[in-house]
ChimeraX commands (.cxc) that place a marker at each C-alpha (Angstrom):
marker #1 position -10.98,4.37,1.38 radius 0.5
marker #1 position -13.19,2.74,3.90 radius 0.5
marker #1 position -11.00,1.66,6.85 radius 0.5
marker #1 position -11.74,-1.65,9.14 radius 0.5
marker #1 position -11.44,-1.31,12.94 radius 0.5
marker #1 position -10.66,-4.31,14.61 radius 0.5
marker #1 position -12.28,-5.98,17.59 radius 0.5
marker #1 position -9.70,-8.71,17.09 radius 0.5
marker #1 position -6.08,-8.96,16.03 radius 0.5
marker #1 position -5.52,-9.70,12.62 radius 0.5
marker #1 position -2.63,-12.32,12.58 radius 0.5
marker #1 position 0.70,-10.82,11.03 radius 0.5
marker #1 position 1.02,-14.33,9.17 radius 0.5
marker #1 position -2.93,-13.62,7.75 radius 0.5
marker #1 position -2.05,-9.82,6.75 radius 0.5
marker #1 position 1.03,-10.90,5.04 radius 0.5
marker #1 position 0.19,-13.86,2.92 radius 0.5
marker #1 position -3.42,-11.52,1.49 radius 0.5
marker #1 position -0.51,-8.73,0.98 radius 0.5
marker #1 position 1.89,-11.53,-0.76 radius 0.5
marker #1 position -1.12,-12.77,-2.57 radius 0.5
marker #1 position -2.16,-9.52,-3.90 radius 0.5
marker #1 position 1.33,-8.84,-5.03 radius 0.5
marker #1 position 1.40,-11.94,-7.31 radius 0.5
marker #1 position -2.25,-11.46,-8.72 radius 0.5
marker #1 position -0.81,-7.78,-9.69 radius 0.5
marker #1 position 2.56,-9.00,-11.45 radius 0.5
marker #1 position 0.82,-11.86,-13.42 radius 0.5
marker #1 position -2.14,-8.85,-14.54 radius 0.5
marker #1 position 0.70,-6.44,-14.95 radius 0.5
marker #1 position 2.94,-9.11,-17.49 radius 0.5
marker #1 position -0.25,-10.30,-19.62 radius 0.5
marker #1 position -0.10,-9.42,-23.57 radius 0.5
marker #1 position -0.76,-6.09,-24.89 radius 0.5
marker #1 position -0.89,-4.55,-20.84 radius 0.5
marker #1 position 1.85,-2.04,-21.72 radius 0.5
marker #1 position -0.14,-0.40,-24.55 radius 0.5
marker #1 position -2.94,0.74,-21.77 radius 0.5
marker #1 position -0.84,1.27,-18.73 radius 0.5
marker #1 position -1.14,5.16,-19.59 radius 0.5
marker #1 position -4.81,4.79,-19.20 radius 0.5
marker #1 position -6.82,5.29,-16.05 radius 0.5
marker #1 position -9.81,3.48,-15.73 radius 0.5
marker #1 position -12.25,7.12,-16.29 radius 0.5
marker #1 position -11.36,10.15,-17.65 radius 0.5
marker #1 position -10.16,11.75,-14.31 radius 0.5
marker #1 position -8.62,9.21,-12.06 radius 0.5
marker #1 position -4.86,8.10,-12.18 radius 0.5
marker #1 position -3.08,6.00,-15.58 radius 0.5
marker #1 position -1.72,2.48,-14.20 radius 0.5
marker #1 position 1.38,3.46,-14.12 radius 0.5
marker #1 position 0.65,6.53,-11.75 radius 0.5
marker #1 position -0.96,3.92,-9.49 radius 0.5
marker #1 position 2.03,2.13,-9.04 radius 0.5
marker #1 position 4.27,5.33,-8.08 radius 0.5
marker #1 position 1.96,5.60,-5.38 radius 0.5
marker #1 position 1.96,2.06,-4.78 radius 0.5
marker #1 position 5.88,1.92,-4.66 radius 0.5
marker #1 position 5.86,4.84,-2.60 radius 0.5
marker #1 position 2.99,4.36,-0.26 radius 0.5
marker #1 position 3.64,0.90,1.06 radius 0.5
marker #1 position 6.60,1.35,2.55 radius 0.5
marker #1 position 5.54,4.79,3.76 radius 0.5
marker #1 position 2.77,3.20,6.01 radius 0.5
marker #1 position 5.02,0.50,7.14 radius 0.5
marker #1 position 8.07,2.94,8.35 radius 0.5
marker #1 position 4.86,4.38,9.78 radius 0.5
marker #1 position 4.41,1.50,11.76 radius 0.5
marker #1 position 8.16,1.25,12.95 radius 0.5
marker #1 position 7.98,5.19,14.15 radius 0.5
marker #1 position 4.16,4.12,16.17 radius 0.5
marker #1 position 6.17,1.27,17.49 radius 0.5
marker #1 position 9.58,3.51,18.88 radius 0.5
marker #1 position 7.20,5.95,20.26 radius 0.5
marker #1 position 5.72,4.12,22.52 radius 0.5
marker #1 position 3.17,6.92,23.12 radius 0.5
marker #1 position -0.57,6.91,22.52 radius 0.5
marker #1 position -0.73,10.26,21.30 radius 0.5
marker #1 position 1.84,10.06,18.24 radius 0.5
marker #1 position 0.36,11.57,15.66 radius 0.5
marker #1 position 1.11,10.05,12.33 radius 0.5
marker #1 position -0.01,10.52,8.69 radius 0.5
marker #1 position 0.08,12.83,5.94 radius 0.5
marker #1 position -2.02,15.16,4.06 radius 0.5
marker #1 position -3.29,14.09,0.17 radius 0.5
marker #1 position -1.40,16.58,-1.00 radius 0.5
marker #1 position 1.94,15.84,0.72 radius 0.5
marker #1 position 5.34,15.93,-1.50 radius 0.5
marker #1 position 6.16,12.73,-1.20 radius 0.5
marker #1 position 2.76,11.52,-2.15 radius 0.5
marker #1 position 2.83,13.33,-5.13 radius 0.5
marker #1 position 6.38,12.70,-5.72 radius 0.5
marker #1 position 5.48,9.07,-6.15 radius 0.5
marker #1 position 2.21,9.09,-8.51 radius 0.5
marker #1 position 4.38,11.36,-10.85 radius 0.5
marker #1 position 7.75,8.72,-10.58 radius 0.5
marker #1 position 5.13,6.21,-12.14 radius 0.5
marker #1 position 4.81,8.14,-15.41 radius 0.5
marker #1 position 8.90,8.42,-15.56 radius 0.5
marker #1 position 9.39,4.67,-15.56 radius 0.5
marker #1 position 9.25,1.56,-17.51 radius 0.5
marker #1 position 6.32,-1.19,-16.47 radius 0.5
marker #1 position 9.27,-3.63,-16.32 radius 0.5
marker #1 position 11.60,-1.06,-13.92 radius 0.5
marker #1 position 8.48,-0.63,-11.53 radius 0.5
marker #1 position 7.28,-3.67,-11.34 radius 0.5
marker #1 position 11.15,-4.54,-10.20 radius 0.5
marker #1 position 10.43,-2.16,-7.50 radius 0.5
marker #1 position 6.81,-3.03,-6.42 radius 0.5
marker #1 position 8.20,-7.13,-5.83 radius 0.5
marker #1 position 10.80,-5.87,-3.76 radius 0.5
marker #1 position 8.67,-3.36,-1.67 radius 0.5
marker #1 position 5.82,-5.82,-1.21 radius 0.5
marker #1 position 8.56,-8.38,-0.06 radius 0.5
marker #1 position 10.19,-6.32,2.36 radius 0.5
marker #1 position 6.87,-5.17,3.70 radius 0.5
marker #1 position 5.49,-8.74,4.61 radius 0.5
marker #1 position 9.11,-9.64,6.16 radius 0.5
marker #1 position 8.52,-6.39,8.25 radius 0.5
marker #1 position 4.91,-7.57,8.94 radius 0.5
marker #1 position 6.22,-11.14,9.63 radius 0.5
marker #1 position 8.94,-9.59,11.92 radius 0.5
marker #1 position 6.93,-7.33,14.36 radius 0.5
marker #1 position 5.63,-8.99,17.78 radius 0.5
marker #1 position 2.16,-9.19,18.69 radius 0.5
marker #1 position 2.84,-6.21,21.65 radius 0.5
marker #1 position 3.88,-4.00,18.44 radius 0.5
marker #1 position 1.42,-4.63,16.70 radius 0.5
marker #1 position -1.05,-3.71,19.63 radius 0.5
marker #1 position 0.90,-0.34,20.24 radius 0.5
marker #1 position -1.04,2.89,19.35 radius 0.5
marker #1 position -0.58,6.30,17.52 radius 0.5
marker #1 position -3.16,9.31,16.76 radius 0.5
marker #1 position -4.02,9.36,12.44 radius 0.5
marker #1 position -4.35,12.76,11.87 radius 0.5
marker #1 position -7.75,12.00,10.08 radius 0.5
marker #1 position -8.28,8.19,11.10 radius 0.5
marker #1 position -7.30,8.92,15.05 radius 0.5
marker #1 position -6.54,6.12,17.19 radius 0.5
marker #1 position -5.33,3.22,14.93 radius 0.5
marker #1 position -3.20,0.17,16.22 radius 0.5
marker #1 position 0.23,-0.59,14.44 radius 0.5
marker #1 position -2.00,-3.74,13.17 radius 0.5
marker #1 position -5.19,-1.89,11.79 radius 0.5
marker #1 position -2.10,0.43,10.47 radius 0.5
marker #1 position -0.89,-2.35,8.42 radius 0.5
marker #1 position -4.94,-3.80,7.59 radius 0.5
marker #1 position -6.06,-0.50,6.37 radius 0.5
marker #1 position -3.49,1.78,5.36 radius 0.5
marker #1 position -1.14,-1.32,3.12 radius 0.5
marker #1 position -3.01,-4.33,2.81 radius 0.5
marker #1 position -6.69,-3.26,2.36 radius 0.5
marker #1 position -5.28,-0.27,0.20 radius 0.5
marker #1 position -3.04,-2.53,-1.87 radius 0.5
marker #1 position -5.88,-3.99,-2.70 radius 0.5
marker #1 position -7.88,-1.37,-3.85 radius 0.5
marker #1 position -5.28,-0.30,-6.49 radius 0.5
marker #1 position -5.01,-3.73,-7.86 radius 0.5
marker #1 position -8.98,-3.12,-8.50 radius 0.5
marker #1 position -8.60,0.08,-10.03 radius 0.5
marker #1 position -5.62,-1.54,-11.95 radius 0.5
marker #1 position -7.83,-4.00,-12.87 radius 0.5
marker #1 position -10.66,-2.12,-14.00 radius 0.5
marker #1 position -8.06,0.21,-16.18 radius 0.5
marker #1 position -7.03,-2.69,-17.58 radius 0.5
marker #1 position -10.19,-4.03,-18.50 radius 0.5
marker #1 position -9.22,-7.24,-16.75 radius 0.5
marker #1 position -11.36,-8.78,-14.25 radius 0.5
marker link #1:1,2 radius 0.2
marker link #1:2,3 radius 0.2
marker link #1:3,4 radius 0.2
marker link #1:4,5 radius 0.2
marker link #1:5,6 radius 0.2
marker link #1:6,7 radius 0.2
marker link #1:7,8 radius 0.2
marker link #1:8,9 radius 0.2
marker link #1:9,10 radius 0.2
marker link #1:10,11 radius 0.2
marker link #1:11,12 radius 0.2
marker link #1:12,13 radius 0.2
marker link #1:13,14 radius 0.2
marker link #1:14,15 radius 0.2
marker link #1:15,16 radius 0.2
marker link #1:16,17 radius 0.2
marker link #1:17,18 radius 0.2
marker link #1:18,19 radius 0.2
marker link #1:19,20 radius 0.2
marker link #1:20,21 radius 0.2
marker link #1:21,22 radius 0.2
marker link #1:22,23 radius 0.2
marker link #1:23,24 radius 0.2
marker link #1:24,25 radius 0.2
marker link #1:25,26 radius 0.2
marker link #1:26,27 radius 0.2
marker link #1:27,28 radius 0.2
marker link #1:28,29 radius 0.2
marker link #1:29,30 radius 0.2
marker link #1:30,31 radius 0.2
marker link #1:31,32 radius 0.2
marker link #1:32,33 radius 0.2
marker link #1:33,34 radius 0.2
marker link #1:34,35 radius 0.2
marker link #1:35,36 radius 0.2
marker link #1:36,37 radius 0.2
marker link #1:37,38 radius 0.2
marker link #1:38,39 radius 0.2
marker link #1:39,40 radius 0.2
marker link #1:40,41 radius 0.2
marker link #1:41,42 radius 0.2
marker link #1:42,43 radius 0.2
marker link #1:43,44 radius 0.2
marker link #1:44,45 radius 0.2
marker link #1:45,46 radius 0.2
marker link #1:46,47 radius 0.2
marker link #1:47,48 radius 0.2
marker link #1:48,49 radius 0.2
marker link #1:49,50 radius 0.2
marker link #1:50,51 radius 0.2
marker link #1:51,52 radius 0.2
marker link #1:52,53 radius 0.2
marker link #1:53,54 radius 0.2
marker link #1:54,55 radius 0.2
marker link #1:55,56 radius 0.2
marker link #1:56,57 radius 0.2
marker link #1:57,58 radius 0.2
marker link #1:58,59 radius 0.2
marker link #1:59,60 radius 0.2
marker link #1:60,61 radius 0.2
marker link #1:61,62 radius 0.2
marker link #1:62,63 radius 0.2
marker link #1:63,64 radius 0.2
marker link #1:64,65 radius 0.2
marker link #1:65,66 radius 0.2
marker link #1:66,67 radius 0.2
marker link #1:67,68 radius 0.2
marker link #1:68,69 radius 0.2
marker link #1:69,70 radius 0.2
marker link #1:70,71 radius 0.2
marker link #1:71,72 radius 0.2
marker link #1:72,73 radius 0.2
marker link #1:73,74 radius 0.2
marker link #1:74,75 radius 0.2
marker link #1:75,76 radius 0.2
marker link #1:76,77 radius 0.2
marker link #1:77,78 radius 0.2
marker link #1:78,79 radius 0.2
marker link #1:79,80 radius 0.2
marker link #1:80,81 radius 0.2
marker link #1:81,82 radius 0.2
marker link #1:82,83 radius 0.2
marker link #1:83,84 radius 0.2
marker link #1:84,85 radius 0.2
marker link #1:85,86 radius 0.2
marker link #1:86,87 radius 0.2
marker link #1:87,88 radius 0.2
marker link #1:88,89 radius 0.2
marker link #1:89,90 radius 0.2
marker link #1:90,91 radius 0.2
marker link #1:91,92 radius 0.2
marker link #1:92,93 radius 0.2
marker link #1:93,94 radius 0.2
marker link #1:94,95 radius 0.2
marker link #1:95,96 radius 0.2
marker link #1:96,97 radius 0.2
marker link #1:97,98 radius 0.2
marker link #1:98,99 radius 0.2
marker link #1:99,100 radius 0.2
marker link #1:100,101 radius 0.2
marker link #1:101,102 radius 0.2
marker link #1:102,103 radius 0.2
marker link #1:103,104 radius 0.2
marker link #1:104,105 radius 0.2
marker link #1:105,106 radius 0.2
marker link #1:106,107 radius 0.2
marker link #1:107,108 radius 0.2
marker link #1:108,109 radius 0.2
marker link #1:109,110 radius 0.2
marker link #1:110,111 radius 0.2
marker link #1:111,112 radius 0.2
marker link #1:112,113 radius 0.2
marker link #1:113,114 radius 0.2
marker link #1:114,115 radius 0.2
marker link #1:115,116 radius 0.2
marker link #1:116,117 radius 0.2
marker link #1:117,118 radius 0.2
marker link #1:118,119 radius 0.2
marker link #1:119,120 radius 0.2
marker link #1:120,121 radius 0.2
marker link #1:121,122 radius 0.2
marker link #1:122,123 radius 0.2
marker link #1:123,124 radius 0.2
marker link #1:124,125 radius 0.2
marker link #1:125,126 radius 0.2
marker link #1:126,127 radius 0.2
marker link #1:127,128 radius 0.2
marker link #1:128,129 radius 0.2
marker link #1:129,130 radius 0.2
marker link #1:130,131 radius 0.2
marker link #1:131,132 radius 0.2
marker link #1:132,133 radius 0.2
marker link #1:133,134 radius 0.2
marker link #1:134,135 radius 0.2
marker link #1:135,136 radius 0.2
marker link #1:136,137 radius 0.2
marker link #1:137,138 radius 0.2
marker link #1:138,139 radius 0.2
marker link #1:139,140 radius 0.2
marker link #1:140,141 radius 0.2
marker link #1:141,142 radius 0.2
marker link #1:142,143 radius 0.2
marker link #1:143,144 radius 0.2
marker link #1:144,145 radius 0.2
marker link #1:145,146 radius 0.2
marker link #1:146,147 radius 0.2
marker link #1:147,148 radius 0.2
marker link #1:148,149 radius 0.2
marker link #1:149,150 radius 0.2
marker link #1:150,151 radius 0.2
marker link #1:151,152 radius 0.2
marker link #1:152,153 radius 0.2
marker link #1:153,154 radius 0.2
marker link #1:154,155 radius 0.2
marker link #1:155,156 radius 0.2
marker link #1:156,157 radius 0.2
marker link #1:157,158 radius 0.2
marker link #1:158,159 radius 0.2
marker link #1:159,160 radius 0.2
marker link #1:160,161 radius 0.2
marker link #1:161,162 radius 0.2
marker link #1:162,163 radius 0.2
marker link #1:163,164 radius 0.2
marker link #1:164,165 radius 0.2
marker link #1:165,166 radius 0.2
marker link #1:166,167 radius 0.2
marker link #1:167,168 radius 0.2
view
C-alpha cells in the first residue's frame, strides 16, 4: 500500500464523500448478476477470494477509525499505534468473510462505511491535526490516518474486487 503524506489537510467533508462514494460503487458491483458465483475467487491464484476481502474490509475500517479516536484521547505525539499483518484480529476478519453470505456482509460493510464517514464528519479540524507514532508508517496525523489507512485502502480493495470480478 503506498501511503500519501500530506502537506495540506484533506477536508473531513472531501475524505468522507470519496469513502461514501466508494462504498456505493462497491454495493452496486457487489449486487450485479451472476457476482455470487465468483465471490470465492481471488483475482490470481494466491491473493484473497472477494469475500475474504470484505472480512478484512468489515474489520479493518473501523479498526483504523477507533484508531483515530485512541490518537485523538492521547493527546501525545509518541502514541504508537498499529498492528502487525499477522495480528488476530486481522486474520480473524479475512477468515469471517468466507463464513458469511454476500447479502449478510454487505449488510455489514453499509453500516461500517456509514458510521465511519459520520465519525470522519464528526471529528474537528484540531483532531484531525493530532499525532501518533505507526509502528511501520511513524508519524501520521489522525487525517493522513483516515486518507491512507481507510479511504485510500478502501479503495484499493474495491480494485482488487473489481479485478476478481472481472468488472472494470
Amino acid at each position: 500500500m503506498s501511503m500519501k503524506h500530506e502537506n495540506e489537510l484533506i477536508s473531513s467533508e472531501s475524505q468522507a464523500r470519496r469513502l461514501e462514494e466508494i462504498g456505493h460503487k462497491l454495493v452496486l458491483l457487489l449486487q450485479q448478476p451472476d457476482v455470487s458465483r465468483k465471490v470465492h475467487n481471488g483475482y490470481s491464484e494466491n491473493e484473497w477470494s472477494v469475500m475474504q476481502i470484505l472480512g478484512h474490509m468489515v474489520e479493518m475500517i473501523p479498526f483504523w477509525t477507533n484508531h483515530c479516536y485512541l490518537i485523538i484521547a492521547a493527546n501525545e505525539e509518541s502514541f504508537q499505534f498499529g498492528r502487525e499483518l499477522d495480528a488476530q484480529e486481522r486474520v480473524e476478519g479475512i477468515n469471517r468473510g468466507t463464513n458469511l453470505e454476500l447479502d449478510e456482509i454487505v449488510i455489514i460493510l453499509k453500516q461500517v462505511i456509514y458510521e465511519t464517514i459520520q465519525a470522519i464528519r464528526s471529528m474537528s479540524i484540531k483532531d484531525r491535526g493530532k499525532k501518533g507514532f505507526h509502528i511501520k508508517f511513524g508519524q501520521m496525523t489522525v487525517a493522513e490516518v483516515i486518507e491512507n489507512l481507510i479511504v485510500l485502502h478502501t479503495e484499493d480493495h474495491f480494485d482488487q474486487i473489481s479485478s476478481a470480478l472481472q468488472i472494470k
